[in-house]
VOPAGU-2260 file (C-alpha; in pm, 1 decimal, decimal comma):
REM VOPAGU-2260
SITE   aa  ch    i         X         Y         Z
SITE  UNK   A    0   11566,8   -2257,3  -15838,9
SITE  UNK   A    1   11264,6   -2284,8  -15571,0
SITE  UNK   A    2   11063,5   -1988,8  -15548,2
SITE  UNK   A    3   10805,6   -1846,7  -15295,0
SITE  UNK   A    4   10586,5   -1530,3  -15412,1
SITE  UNK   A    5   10551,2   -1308,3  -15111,6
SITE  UNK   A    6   10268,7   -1057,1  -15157,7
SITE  UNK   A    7   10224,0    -747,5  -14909,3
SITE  UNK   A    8    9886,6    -667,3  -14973,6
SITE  UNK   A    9    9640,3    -923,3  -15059,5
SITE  UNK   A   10    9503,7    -943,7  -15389,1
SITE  UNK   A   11    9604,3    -754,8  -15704,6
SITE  UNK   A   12    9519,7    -394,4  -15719,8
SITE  UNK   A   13    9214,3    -272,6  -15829,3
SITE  UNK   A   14    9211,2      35,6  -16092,1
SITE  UNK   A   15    9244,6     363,7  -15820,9
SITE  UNK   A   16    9384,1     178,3  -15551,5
SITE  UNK   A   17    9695,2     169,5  -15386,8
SITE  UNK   A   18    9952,6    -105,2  -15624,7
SITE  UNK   A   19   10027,0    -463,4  -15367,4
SITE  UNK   A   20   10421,0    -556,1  -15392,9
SITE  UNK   A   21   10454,6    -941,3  -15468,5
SITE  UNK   A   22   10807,4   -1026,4  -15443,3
SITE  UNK   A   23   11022,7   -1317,4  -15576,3
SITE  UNK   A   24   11207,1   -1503,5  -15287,8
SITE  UNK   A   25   11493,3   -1717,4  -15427,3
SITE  UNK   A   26   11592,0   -2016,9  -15202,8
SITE  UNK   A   27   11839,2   -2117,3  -15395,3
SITE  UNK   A   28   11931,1   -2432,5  -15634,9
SITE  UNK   A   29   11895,5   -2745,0  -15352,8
SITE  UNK   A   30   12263,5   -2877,3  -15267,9
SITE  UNK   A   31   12405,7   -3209,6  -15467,0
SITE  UNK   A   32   12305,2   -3398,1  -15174,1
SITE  UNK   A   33   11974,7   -3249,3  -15098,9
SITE  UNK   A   34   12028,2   -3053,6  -14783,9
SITE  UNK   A   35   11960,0   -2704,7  -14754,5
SITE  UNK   A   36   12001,3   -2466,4  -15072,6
SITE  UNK   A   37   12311,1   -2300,1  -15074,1
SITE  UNK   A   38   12216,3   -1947,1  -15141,6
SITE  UNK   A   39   11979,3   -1961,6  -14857,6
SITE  UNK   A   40   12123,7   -1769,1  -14542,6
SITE  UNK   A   41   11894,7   -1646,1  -14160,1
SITE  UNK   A   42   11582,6   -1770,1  -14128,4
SITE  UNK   A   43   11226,5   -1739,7  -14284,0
SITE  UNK   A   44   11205,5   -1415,0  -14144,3
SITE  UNK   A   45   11516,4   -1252,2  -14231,9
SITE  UNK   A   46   11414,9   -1364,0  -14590,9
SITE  UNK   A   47   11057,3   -1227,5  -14558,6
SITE  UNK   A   48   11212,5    -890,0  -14448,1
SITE  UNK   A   49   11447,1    -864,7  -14704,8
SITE  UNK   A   50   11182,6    -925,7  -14985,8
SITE  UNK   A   51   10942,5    -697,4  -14807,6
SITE  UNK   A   52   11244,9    -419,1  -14782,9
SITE  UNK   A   53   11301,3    -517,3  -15193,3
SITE  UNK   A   54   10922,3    -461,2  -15250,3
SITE  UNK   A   55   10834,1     -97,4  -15057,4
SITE  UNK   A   56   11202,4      43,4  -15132,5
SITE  UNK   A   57   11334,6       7,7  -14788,1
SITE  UNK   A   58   11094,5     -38,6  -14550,4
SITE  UNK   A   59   11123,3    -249,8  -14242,6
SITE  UNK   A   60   10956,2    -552,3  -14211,4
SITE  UNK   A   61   10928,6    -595,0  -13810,1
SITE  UNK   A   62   10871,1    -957,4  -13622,3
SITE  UNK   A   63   10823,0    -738,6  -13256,5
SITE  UNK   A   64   10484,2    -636,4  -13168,4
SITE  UNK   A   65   10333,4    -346,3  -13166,0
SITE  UNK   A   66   10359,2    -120,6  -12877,6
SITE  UNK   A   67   10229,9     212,1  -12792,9
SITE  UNK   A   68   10537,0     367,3  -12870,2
SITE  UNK   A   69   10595,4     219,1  -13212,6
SITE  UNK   A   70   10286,5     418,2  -13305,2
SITE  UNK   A   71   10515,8     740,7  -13361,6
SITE  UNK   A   72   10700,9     550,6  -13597,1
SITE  UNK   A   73   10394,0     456,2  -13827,2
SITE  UNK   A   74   10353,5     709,1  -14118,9
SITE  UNK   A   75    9964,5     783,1  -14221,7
SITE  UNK   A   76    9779,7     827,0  -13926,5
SITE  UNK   A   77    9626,6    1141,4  -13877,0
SITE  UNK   A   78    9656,1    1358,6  -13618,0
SITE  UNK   A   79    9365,7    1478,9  -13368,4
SITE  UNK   A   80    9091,2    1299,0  -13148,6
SITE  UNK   A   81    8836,7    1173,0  -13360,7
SITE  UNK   A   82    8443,7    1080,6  -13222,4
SITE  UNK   A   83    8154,4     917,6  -13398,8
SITE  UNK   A   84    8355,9     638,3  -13525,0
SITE  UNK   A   85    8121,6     296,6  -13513,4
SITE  UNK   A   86    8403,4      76,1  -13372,6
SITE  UNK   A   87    8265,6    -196,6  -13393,7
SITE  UNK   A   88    8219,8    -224,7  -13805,5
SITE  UNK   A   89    8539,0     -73,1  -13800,0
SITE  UNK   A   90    8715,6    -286,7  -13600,5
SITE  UNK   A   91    8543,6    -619,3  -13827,7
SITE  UNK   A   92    8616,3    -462,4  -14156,1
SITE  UNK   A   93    9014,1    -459,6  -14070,3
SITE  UNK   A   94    9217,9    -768,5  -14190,4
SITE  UNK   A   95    9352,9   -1047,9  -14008,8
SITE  UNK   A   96    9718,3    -898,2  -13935,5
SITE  UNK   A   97    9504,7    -515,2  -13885,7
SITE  UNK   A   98    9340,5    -708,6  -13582,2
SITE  UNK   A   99    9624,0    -870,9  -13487,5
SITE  UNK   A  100    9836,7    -498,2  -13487,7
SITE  UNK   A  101    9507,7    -390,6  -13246,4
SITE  UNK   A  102    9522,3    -705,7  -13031,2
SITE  UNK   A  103    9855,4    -607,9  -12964,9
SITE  UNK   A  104    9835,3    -226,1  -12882,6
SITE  UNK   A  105    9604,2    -354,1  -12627,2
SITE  UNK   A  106    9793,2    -601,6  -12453,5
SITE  UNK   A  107   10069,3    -333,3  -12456,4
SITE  UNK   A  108    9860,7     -99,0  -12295,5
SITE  UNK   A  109    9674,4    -352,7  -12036,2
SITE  UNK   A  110   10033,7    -464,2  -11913,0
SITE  UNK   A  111   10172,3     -92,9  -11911,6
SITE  UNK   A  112    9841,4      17,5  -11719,7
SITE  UNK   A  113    9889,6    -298,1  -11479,4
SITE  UNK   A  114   10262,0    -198,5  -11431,0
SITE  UNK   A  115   10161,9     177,8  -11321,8
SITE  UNK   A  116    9919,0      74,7  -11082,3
SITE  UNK   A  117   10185,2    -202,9  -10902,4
SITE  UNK   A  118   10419,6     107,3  -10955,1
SITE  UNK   A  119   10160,9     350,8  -10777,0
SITE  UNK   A  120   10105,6     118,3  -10499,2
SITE  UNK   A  121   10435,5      50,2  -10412,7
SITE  UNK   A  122   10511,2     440,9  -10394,8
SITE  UNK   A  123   10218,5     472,2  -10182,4
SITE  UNK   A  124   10348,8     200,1   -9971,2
SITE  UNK   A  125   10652,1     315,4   -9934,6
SITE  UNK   A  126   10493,3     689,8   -9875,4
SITE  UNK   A  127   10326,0     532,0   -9587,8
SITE  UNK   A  128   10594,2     364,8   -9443,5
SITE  UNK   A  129   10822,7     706,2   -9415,2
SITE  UNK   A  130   10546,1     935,9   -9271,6
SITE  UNK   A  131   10397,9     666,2   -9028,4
SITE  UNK   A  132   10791,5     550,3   -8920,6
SITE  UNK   A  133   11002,0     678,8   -8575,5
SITE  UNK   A  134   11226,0     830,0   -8804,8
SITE  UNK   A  135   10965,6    1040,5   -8925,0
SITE  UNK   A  136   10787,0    1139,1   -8581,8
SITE  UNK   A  137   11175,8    1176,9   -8463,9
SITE  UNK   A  138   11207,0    1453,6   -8730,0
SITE  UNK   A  139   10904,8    1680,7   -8640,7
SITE  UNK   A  140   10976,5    1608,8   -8265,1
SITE  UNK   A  141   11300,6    1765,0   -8338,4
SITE  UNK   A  142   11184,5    2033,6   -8561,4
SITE  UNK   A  143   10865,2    2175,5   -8286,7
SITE  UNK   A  144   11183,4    2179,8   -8019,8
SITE  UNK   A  145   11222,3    2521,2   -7893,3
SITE  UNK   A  146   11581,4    2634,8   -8067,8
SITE  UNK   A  147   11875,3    2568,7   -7867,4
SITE  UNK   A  148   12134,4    2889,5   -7900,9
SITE  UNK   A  149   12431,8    2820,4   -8175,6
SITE  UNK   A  150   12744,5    2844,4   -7914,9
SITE  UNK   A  151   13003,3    2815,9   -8101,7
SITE  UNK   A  152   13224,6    2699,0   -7789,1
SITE  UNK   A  153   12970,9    2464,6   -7701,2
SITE  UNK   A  154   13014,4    2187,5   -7932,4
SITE  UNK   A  155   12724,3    1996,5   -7769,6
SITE  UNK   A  156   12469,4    2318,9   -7803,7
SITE  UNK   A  157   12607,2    2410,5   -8156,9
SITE  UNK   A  158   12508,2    2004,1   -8264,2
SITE  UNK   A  159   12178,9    2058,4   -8119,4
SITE  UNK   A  160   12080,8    2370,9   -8313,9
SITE  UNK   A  161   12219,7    2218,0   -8640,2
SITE  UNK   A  162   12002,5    1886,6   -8577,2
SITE  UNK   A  163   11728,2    2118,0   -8540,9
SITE  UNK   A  164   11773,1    2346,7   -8851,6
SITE  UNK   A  165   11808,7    2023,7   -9044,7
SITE  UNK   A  166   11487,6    1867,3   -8910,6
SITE  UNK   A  167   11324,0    2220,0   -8966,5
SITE  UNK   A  168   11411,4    2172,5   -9335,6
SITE  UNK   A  169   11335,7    1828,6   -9355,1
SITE  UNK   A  170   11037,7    1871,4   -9219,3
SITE  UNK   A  171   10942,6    2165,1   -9456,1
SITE  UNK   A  172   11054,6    1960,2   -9761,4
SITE  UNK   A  173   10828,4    1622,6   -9641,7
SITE  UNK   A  174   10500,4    1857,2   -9529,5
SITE  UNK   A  175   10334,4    1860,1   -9913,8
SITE  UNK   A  176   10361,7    1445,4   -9904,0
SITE  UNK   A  177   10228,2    1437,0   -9533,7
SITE  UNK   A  178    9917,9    1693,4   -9628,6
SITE  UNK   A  179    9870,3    1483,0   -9955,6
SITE  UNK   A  180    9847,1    1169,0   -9761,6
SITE  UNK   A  181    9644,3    1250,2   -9495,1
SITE  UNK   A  182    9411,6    1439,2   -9760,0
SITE  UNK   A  183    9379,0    1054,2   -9935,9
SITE  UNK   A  184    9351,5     864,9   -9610,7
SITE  UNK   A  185    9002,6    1107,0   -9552,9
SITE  UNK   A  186    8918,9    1049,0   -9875,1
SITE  UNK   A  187    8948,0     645,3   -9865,5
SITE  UNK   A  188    8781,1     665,9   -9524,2
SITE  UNK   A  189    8511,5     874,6   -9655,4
SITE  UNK   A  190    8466,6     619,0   -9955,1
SITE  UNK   A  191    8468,4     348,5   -9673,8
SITE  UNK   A  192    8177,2     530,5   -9464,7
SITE  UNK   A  193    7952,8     595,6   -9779,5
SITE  UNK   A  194    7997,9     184,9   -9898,4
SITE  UNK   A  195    7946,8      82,3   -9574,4
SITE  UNK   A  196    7621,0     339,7   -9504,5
SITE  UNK   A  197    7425,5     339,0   -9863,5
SITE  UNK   A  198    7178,5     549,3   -9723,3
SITE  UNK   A  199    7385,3     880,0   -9645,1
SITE  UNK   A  200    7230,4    1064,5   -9921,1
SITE  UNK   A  201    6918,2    1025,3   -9837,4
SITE  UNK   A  202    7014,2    1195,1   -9507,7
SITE  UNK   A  203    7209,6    1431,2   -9717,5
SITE  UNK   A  204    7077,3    1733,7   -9670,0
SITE  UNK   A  205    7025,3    1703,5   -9283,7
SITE  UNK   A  206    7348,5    1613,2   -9210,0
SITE  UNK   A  207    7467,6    1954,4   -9363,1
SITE  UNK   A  208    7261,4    2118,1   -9195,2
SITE  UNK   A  209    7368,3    1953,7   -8858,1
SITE  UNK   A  210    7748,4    2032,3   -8936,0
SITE  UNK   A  211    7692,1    2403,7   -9052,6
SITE  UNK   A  212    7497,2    2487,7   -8675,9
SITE  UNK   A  213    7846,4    2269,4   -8543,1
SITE  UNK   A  214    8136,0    2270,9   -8622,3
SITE  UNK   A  215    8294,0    2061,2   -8369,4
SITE  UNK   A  216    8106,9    1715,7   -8522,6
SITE  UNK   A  217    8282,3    1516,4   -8820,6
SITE  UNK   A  218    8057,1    1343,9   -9085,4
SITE  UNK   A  219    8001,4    1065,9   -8901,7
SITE  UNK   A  220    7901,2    1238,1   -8577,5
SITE  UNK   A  221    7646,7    1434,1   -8779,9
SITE  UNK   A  222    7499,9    1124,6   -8987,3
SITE  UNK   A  223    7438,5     902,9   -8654,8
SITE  UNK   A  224    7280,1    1231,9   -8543,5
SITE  UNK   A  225    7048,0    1295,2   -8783,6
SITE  UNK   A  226    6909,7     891,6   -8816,7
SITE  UNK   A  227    6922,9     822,4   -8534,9
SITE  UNK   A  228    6689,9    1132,0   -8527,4
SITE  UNK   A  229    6468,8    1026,6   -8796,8
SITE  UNK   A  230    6481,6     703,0   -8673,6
SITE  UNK   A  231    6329,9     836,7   -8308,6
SITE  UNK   A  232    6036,0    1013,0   -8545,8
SITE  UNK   A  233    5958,4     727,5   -8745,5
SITE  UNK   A  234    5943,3     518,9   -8391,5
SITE  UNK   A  235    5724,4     781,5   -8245,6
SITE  UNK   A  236    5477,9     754,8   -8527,2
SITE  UNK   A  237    5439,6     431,6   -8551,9
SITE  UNK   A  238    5361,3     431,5   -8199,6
SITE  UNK   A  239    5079,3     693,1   -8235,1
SITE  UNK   A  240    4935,7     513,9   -8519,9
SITE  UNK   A  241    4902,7     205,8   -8323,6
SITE  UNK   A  242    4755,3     405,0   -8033,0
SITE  UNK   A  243    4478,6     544,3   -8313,9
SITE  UNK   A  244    4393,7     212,0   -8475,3
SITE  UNK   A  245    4410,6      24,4   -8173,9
SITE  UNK   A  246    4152,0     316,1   -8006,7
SITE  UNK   A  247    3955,9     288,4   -8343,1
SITE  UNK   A  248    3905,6    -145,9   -8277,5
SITE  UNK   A  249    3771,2      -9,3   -7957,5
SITE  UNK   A  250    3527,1     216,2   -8045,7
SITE  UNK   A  251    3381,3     -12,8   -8334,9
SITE  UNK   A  252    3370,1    -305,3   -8078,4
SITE  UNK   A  253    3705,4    -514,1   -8251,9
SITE  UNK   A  254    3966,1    -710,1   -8046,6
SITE  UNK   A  255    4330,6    -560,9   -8120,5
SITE  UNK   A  256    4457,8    -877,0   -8229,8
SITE  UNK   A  257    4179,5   -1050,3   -8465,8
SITE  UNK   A  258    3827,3   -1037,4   -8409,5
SITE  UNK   A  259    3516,0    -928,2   -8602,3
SITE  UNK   A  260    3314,4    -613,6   -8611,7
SITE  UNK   A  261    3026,0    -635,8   -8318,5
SITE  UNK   A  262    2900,0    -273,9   -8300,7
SITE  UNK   A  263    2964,4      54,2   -8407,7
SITE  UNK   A  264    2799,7     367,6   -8618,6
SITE  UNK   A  265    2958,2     233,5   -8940,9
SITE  UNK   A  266    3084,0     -97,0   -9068,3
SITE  UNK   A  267    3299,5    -168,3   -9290,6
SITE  UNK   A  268    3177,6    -403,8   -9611,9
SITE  UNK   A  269    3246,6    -775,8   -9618,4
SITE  UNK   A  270    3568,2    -692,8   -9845,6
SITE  UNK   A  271    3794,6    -582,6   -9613,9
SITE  UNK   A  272    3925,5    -849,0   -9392,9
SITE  UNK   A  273    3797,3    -841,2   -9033,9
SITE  UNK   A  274    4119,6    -766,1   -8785,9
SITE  UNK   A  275    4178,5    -466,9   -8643,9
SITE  UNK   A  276    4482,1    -287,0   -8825,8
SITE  UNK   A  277    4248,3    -322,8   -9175,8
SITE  UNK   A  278    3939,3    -177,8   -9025,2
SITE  UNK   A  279    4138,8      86,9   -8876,1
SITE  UNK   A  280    4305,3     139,9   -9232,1
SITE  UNK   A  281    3951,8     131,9   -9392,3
SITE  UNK   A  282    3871,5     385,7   -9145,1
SITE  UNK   A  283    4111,5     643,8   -9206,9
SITE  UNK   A  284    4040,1     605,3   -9607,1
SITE  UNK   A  285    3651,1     654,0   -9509,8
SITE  UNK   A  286    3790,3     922,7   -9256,8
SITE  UNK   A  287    3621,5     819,0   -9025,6
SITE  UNK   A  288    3891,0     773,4   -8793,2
């Protein structure tokens, strides 16, 4: 009789620890002619699982991986959300078939994650697609129509005013998802603005200011506002600084562009290079500008 020891556990049990299971797997006495044993019936697995079931009194042996939801199922994990756990030693401590259970918990979760968000943009698609159709504008066209009196011997009149309660209702009913959606378009176009303008915080507090004195500007209004603004300040300065140094080359005898230092109450040492903007800089340092 061929024999195949199947051990769930690893090793033999140390003194305290939990006992392994190794389990006797008969294949059977080989046939006369040497094809397959004839007490041998399913495959490997089925044989696996039924010495594994022999060995823990009952228990499953699975060959599907694990999922998310199988968790439930397993019996001894705690319950609660635990922190300070260094996964990383953890994680390298486990077995082989531990990693491989973990391996497989994530790839169950990746795909399940990847299927919500092709899920979530297909309902947003389709979102889109109802409040931005005819249909739609048809409805609340309908619905903002001054009411048409319910004469019951007009059937023409008494059509119109049950189109319009209808559209009144449907329009009620679709108003959360059209408030919702235009609250998420502002917020992507917002996102959009700030990605595509980096600098908006530094003109942060400005801009608040500019939209608290008016309320009639949106957030863009208010941030061209305020740099172009700053930017008009900064241009303004610059342009009085170069009036100053270019007045201070004059007075100590320097061409604007590059010259040298021909006469003046004070000049500056040999160090500092001899064109106009860097005598005007030593200058103001000396404050003598």
């Amino acid at each position: 009789m061929a024999e195949n020891n199947v051990n769930n556990g690893g090793a033999p049990a140390a003194s305290g620890e939990a006992p392994t299971h190794t389990v006797t797997v008969d294949h059977g006495t080989p046939s006369s002619d040497g094809g397959t044993p004839n007490s041998v019936k399913g495959s490997n697995h089925e044989r696996l699982a039924a010495a594994f079931a022999q060995a823990t009194g009952g228990q499953k042996l699975t060959n599907e991986p694990m999922t998310v939801e199988r968790l439930s199922d397993v019996q001894g994990l705690p319950e609660g959300d635990f922190k300070g756990i260094d996964y990383n030693r953890t994680i390298s401590e486990l077995s082989d078939d531990g990693k491989k259970i973990l391996a497989n918990i994530r790839s169950d979760y990746t795909r399940k994650t990847q299927e919500l968000a092709r899920q979530g943009k297909e309902l947003e698609g389709q979102r889109q697609a109802l409040l931005e159709s005819d249909a739609y504008r048809n409805i609340q066209a309908r619905a903002g129509e001054a009411p048409v009196d319910a004469d019951p011997f007009d059937p023409q009149a008494f059509n119109q005013r049950i189109e319009q309660e209808v559209a009144k209702r449907l329009a009620d009913v679709l108003k959360p998802m059209q408030n919702e959606y235009e609250s998420q378009q502002r917020r992507q176009k917002l996102e959009r603005f700030k990605s595509e303008n980096p600098d908006l915080e530094t003109y942060k507090t400005e801009i608040v200011e500019v939209l608290k004195t008016n309320e009639n500007l949106n957030l863009e209004q208010a941030y061209y506002l305020v740099k172009g603004k700053t930017q008009t300040q900064k241009l303004r300065q610059a342009e009085q600084e170069l009036v100053a140094y270019k007045t201070a080359a004059k007075d100590y005898g320097l061409k604007v562009s590059i010259g040298s230092v021909n006469s003046g109450p004070l000049k500056p040492p040999t160090s500092v290079k001899r064109d106009a903007y860097s005598v005007y800089r030593w200058l103001q340092a000396n404050q003598k500008a």
